[in-house]
C-alpha atoms as a printed R data frame, in Angstrom:
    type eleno elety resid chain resno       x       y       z
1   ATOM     1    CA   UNK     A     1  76.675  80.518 138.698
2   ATOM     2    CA   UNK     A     2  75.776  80.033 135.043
3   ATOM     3    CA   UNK     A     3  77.234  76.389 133.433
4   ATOM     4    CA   UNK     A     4  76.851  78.073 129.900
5   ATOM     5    CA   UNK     A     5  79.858  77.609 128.260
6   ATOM     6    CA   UNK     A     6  80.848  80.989 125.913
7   ATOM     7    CA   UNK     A     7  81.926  79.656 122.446
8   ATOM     8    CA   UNK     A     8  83.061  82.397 120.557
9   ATOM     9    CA   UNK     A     9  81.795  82.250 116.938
10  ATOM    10    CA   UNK     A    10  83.918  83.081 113.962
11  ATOM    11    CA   UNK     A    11  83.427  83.809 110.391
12  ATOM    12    CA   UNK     A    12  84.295  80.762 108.180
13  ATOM    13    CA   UNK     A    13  87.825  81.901 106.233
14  ATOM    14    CA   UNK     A    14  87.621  82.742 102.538
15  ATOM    15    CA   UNK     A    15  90.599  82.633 100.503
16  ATOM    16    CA   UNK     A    16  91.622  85.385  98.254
17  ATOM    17    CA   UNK     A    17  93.567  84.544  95.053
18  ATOM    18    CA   UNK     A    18  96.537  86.816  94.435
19  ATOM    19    CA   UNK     A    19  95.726  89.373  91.978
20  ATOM    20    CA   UNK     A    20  97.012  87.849  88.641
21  ATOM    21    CA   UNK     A    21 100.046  89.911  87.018
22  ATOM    22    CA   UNK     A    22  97.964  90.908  83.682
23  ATOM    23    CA   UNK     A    23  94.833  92.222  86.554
24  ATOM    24    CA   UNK     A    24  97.561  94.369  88.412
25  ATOM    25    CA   UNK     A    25  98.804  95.981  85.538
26  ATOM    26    CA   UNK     A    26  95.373  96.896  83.843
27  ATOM    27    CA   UNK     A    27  94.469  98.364  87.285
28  ATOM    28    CA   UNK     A    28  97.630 100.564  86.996
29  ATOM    29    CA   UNK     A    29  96.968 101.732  83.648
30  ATOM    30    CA   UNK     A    30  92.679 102.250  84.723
31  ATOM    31    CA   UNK     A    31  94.256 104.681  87.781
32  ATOM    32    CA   UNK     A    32  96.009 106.423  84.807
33  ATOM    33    CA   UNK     A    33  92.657 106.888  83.017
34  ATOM    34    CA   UNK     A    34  92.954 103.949  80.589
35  ATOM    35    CA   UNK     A    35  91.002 101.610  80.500
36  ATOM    36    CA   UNK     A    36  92.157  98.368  78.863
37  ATOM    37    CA   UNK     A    37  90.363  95.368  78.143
38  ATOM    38    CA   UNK     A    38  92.614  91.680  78.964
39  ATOM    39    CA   UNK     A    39  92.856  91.234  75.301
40  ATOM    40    CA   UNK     A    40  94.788  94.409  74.431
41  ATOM    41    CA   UNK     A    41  96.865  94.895  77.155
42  ATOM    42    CA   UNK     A    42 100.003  92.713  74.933
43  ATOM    43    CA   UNK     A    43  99.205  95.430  71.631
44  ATOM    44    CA   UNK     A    44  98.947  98.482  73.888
45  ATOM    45    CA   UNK     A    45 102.150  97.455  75.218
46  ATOM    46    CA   UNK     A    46 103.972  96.740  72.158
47  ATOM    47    CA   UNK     A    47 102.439 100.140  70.605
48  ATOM    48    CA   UNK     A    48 104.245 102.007  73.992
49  ATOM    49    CA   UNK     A    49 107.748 100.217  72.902
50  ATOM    50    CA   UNK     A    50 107.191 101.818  69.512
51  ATOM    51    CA   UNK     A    51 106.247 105.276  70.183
52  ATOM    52    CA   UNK     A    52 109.242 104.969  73.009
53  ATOM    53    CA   UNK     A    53 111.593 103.617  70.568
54  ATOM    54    CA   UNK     A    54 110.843 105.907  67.767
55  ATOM    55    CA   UNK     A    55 111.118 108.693  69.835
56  ATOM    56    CA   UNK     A    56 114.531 107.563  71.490
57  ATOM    57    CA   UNK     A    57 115.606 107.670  67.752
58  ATOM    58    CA   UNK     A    58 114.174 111.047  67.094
59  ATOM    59    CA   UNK     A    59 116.327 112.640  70.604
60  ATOM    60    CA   UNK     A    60 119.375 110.219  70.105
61  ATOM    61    CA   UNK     A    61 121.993 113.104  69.415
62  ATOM    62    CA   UNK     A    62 120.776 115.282  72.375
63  ATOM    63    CA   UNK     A    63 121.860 115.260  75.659
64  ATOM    64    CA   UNK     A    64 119.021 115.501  77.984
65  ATOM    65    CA   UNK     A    65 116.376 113.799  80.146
66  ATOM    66    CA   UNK     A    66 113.581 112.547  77.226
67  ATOM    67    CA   UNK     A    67 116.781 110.212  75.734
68  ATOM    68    CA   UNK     A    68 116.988 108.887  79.712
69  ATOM    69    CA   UNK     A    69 113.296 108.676  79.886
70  ATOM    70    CA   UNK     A    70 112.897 106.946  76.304
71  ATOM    71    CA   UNK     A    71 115.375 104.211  77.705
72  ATOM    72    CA   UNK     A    72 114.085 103.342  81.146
73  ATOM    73    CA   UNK     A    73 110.400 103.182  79.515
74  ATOM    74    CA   UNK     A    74 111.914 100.773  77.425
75  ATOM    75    CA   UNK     A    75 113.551  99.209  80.047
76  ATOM    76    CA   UNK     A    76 110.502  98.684  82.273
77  ATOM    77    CA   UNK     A    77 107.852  97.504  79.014
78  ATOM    78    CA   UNK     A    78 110.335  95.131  78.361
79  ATOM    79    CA   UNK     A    79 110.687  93.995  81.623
80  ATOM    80    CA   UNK     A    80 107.123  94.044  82.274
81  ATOM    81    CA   UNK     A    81 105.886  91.941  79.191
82  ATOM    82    CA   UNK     A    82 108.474  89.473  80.205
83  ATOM    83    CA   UNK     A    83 106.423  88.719  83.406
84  ATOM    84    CA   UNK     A    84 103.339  88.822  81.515
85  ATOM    85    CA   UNK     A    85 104.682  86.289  79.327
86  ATOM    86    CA   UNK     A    86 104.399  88.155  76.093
87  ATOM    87    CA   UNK     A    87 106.771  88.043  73.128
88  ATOM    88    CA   UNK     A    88 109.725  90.699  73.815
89  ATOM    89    CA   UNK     A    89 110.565  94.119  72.752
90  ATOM    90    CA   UNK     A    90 113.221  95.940  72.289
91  ATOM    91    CA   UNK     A    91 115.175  97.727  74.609
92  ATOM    92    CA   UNK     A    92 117.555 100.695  74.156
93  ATOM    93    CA   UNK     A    93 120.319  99.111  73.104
94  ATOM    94    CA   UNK     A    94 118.304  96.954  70.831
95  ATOM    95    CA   UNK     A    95 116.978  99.799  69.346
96  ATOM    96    CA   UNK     A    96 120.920 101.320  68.185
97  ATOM    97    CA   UNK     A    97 121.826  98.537  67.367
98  ATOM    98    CA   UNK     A    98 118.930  98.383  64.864
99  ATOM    99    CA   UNK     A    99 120.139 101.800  63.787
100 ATOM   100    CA   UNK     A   100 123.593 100.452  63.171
101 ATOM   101    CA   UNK     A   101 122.707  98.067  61.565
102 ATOM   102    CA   UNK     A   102 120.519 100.022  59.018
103 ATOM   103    CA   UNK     A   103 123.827 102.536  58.673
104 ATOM   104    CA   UNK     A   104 126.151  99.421  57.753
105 ATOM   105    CA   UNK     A   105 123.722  98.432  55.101
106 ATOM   106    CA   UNK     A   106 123.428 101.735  53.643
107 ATOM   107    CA   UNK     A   107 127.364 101.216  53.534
108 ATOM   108    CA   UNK     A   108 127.636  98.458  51.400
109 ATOM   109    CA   UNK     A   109 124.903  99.509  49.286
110 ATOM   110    CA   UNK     A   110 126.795 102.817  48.834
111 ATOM   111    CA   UNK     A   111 129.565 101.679  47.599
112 ATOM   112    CA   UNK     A   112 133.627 102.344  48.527
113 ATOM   113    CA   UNK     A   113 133.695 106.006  47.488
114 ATOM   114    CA   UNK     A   114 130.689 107.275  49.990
115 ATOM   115    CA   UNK     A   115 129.569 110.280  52.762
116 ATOM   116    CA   UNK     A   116 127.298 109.518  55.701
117 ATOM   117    CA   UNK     A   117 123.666 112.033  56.095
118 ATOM   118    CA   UNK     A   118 121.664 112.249  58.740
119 ATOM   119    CA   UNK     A   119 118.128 111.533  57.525
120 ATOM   120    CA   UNK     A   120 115.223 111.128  59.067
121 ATOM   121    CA   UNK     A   121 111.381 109.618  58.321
122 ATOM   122    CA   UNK     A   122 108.868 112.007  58.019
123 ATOM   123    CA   UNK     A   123 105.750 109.375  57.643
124 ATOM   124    CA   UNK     A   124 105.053 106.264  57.737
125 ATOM   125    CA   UNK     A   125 105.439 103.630  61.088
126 ATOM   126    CA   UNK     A   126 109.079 104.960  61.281
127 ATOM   127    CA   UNK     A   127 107.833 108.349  61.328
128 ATOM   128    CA   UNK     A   128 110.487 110.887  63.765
129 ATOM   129    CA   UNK     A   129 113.342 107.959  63.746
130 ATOM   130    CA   UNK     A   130 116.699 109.945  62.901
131 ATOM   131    CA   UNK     A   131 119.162 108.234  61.167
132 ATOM   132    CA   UNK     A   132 122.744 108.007  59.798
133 ATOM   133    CA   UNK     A   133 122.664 106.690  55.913
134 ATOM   134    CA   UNK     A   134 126.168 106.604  53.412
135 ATOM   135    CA   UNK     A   135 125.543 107.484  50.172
136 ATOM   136    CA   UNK     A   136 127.498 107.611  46.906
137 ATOM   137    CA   UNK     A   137 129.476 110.999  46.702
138 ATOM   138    CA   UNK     A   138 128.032 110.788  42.832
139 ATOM   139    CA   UNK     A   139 124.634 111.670  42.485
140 ATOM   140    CA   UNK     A   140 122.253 108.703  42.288
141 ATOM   141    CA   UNK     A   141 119.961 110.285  39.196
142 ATOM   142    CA   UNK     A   142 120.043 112.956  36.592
143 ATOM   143    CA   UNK     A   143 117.521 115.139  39.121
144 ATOM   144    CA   UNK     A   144 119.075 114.526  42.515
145 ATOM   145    CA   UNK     A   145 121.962 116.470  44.950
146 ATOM   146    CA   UNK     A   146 124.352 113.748  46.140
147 ATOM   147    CA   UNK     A   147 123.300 112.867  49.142
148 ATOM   148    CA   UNK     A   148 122.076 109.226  51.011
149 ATOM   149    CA   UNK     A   149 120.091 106.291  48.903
150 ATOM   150    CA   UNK     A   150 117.267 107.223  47.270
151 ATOM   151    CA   UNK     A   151 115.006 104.267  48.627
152 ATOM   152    CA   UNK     A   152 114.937 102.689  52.503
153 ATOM   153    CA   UNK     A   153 113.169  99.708  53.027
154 ATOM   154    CA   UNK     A   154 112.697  98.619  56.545
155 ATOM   155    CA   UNK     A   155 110.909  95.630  58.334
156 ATOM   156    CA   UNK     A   156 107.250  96.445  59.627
157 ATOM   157    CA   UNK     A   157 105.508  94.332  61.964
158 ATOM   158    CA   UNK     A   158 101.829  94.068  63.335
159 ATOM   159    CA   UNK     A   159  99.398  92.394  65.738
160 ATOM   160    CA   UNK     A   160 100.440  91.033  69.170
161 ATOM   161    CA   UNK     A   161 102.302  87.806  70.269
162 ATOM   162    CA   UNK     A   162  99.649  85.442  69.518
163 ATOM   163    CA   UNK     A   163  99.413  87.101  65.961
164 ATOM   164    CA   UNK     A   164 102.949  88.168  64.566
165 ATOM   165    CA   UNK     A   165 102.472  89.491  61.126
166 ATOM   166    CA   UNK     A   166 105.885  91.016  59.480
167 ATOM   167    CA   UNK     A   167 105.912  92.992  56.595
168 ATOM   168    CA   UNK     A   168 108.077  96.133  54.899
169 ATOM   169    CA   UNK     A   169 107.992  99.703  54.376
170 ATOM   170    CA   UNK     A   170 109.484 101.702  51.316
171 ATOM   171    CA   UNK     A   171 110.478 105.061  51.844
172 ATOM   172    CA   UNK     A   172 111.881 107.189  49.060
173 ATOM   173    CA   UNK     A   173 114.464 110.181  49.812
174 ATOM   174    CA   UNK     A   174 113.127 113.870  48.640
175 ATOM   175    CA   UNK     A   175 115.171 115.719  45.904
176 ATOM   176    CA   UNK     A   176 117.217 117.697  48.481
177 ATOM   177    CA   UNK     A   177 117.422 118.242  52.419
178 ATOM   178    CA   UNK     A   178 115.292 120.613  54.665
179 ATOM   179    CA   UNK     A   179 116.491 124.141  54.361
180 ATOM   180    CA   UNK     A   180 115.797 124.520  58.238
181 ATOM   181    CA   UNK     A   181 117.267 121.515  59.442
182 ATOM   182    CA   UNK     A   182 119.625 120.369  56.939
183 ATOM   183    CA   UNK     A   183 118.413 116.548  57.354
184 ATOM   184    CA   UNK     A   184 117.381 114.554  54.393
185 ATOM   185    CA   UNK     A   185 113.922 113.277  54.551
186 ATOM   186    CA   UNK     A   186 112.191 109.881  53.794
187 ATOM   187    CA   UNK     A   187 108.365 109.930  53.016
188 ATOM   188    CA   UNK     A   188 106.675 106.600  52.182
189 ATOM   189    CA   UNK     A   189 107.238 105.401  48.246
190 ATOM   190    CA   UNK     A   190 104.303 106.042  46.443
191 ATOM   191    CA   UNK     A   191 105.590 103.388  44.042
192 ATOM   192    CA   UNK     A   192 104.859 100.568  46.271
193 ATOM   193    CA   UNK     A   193 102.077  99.455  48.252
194 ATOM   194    CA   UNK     A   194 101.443 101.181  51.685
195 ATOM   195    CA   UNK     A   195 102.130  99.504  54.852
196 ATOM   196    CA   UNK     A   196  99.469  97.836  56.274
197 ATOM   197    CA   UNK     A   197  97.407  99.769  58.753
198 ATOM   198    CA   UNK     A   198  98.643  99.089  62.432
199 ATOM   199    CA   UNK     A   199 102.462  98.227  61.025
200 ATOM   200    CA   UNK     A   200 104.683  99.219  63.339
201 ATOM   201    CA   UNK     A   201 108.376  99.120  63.253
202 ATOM   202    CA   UNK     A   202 110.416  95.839  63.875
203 ATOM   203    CA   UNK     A   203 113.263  96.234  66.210
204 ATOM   204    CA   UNK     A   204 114.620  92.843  66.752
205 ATOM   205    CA   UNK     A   205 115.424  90.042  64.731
206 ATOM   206    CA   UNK     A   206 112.583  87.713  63.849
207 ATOM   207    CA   UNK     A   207 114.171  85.111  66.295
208 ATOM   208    CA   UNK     A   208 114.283  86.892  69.559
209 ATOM   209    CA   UNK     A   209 110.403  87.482  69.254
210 ATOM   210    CA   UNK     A   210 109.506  84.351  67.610
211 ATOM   211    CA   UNK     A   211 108.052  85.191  64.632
């Protein structure tokens, strides 16, 4: 009878970090087909929230499953850069409430004695937003149909949440609405300087985002 005792051998443990959150979600977005380096995953993220919110804009007065869509993405990149730890953006209602906001201060810009258009951006980083504007029932200029103000300027941001940069775009109303649609439309001012490349709309108040 053998006094060998059988030891059984075992492979020394290794321990396995958790998979950070920012590693998890550029593996998501590489089974997708894009392929994101660490240091762009905050402005690829913030560029979604824009093309989401421009488009919920764009849908806002139809009743179907983008408008639905438009919010939940919203939703879930806000929700998502939140655990990240990146500056927020906007969510739906953030997003109408901009809108409302740009309507009341058409209002008092307007004046007492005013109609409300819808309007929409044709260029620029608001390009496809549809909006309602008031405008004086008198026309604004010797060459113009009454309709909403001439000139929109609205607050432009750029870079990511380490690099905040806010600026403004100047749109300027054409002479008289599309004679397909009916809207008024906004192309950039060629009076002013151009937004700066990258701009992208800004939806929330300098203070939620900490700029």
């Amino acid at each position: 009878m053998s006094t060998t005792s059988s030891v059984a051998v075992q492979a020394p443990m290794t321990h396995v970090p958790p998979a950070l959150p920012i590693d998890l979600t550029i593996d998501a977005y590489a089974r997708s087909g894009t392929h994101l380096g660490r240091d762009v995953v905050d402005l690829h993220l913030m560029d979604m929230a824009d093309k989401a919110a421009c488009s919920l804009l764009r849908d806002q007065w139809t009743d179907h499953f983008p408008v639905a869509a438009y919010t939940e993405l919203l939703t879930t990149i806000a929700a998502l850069r939140s655990v990240l730890g990146f500056i927020p953006t906007p969510t739906a209602t953030d997003v109408n409430a901009w809108a409302r906001s740009v309507r009341d201060a058409s209002a008092a810009v307007a004046g007492p004695d005013r109609d409300i258009h819808e309007v929409q951006i044709v260029e620029g980083p608001h390009q496809g937003a549809r909006l309602g504007l008031w405008g004086p029932r008198a026309p604004q200029a010797p060459d113009t149909l009454v309709g909403p103000l001439l000139t929109l300027e609205l607050i432009t941001e750029r870079g990511d949440s380490t690099d905040l940069e806010i600026g403004v775009a100047r749109y300027r109303r054409l002479k008289q609405p599309h004679p397909g649609t009916g809207q008024w439309e906004y192309m950039l001012d060629r009076d002013h300087p151009f937004p700066a490349a990258g701009s992208r709309p800004h939806f929330l108040p300098s203070d939620q985002v900490g700029a």
